[in-house]
C-alpha positions as CSV (number, residue, x, y, z in Angstrom):
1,X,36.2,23.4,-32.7
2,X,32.3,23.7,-33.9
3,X,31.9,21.5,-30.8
4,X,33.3,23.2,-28.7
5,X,31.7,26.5,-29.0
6,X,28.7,24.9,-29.6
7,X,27.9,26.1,-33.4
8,X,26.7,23.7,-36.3
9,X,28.8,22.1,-38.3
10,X,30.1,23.8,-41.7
11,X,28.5,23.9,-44.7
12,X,31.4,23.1,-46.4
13,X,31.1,19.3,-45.1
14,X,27.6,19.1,-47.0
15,X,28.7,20.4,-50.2
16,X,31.3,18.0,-51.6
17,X,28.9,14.7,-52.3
18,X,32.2,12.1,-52.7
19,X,33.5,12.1,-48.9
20,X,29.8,13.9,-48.0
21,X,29.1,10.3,-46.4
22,X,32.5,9.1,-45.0
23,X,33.1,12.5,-42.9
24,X,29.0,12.6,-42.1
25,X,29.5,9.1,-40.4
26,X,32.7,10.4,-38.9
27,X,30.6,13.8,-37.7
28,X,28.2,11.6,-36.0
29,X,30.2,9.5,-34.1
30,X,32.1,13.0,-33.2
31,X,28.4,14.4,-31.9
32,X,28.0,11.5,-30.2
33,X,31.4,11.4,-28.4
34,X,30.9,15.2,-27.2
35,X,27.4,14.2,-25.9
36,X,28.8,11.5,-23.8
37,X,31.5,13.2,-22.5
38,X,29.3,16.4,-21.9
39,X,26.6,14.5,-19.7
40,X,29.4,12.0,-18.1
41,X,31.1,15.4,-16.7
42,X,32.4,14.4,-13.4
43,X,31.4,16.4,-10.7
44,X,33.4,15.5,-7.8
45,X,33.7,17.1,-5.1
46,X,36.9,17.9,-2.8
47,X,36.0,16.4,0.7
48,X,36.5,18.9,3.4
49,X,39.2,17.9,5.1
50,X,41.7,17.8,2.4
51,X,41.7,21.5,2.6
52,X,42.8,21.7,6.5
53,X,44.8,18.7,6.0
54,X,47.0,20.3,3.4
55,X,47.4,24.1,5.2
56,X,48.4,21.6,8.7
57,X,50.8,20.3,6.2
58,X,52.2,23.7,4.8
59,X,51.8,25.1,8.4
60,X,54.3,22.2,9.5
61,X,57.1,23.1,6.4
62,X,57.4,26.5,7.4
63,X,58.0,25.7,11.0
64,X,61.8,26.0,11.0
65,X,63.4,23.7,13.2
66,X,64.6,24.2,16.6
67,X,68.3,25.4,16.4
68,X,70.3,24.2,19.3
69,X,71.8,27.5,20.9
70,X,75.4,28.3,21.9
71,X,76.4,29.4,25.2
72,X,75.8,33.3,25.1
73,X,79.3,33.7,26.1
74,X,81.2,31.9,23.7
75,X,79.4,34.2,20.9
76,X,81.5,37.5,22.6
77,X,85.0,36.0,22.9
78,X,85.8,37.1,19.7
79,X,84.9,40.7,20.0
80,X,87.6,41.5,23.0
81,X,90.1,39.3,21.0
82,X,90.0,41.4,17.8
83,X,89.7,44.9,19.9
84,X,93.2,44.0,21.5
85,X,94.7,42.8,18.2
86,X,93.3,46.6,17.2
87,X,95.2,48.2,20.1
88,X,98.6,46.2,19.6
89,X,98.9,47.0,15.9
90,X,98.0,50.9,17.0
91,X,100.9,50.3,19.5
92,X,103.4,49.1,17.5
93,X,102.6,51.5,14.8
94,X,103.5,54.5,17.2
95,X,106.5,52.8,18.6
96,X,108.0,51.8,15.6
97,X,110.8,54.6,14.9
98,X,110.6,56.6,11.4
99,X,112.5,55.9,9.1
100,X,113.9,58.8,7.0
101,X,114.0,58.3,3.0
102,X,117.3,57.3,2.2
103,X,119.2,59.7,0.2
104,X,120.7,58.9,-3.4
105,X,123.5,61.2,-3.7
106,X,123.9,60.0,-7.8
107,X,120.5,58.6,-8.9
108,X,121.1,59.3,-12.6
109,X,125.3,57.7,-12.2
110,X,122.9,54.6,-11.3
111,X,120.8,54.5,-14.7
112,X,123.6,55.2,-16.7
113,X,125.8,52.8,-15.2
114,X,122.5,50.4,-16.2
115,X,122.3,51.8,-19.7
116,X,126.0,50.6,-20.5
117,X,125.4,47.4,-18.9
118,X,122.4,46.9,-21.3
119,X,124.3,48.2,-24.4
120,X,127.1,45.9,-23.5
121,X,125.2,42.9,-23.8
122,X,123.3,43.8,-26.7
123,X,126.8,43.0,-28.4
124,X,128.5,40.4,-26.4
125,X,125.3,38.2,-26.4
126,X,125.1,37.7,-30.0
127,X,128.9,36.4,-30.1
128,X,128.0,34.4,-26.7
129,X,125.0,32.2,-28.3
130,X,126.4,32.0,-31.6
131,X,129.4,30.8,-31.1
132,X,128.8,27.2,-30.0
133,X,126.5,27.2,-33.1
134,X,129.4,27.8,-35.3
135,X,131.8,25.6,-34.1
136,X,129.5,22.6,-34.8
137,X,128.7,23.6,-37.8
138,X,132.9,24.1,-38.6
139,X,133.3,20.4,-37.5
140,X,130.1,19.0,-39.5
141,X,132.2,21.1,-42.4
142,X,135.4,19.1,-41.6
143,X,133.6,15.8,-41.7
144,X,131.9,16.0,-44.6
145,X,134.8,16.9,-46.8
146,X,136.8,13.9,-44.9
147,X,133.9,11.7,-45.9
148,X,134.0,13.1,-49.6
149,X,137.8,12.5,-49.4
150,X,137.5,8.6,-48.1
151,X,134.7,8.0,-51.1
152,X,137.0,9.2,-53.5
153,X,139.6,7.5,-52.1
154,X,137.6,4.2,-52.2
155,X,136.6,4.8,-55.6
156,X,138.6,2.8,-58.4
């Protein structure tokens, strides 16, 4: 970094006398090195057509390319199209007749009628799914006391 900005070397390097000589050499061939390299600076210099060269270049990516264009009058057909699909659904809109609500004359016989239904299968449906259940279980009952039965049958 010394170097770099240009500024001697710290004192710090001439103080300790057992590496004093091994980081002096080292310092030296470090001045040396930034001495070459400062002096060998190249110092090239662009050649003046790169410049227009590479804005022809950009110039030519930015050019978009020719887009082949469409008959003008195919680009309208779907404008009429869509206004008369507008007009027939206005149409038919106006000639369809009107419907009046339709009248319940019992809407709360309705829910009731579906309240029972509900409560009714709240107590048959437990009876329903249980039911084949328990019959299997009644006949693995009966077989299992036939089996006991046969082994103590078999037994001398």
């Amino acid at each position: 970094m010394a170097l770099d900005a240009d500024q001697p070397s710290s004192a710090w390097l001439h103080r300790r006398p057992s590496a004093s000589a091994e980081l002096r050499g080292i310092e030296q061939e470090m001045l040396a090195l930034d001495r070459a390299l400062k002096e060998a600076a190249p110092r090239a210099e662009a050649p003046g057509s790169l410049h227009q060269s590479i804005m022809q270049a950009v110039r030519a990516a930015n050019r978009p390319a020719a887009a082949p264009r469409q008959p003008s009058m195919l680009r309208w057909v779907p404008v009429p199209v869509f206004a008369v699909m507008l007009v027939l659904g206005v149409l038919w809109v106006l000639q369809s007749p009107v419907r009046p609500p339709a009248q319940t004359a019992q809407p709360l016989a309705a829910a009731t009628t579906a309240l029972h239904l509900g409560n009714q299968m709240v107590r048959t449906m437990p009876s329903a799914v249980v039911a084949p259940l328990s019959d299997e279980l009644e006949r693995l009952n009966r077989d299992l006391d036939k089996t006991a039965q046969f082994l103590l049958a078999s037994l001398p």
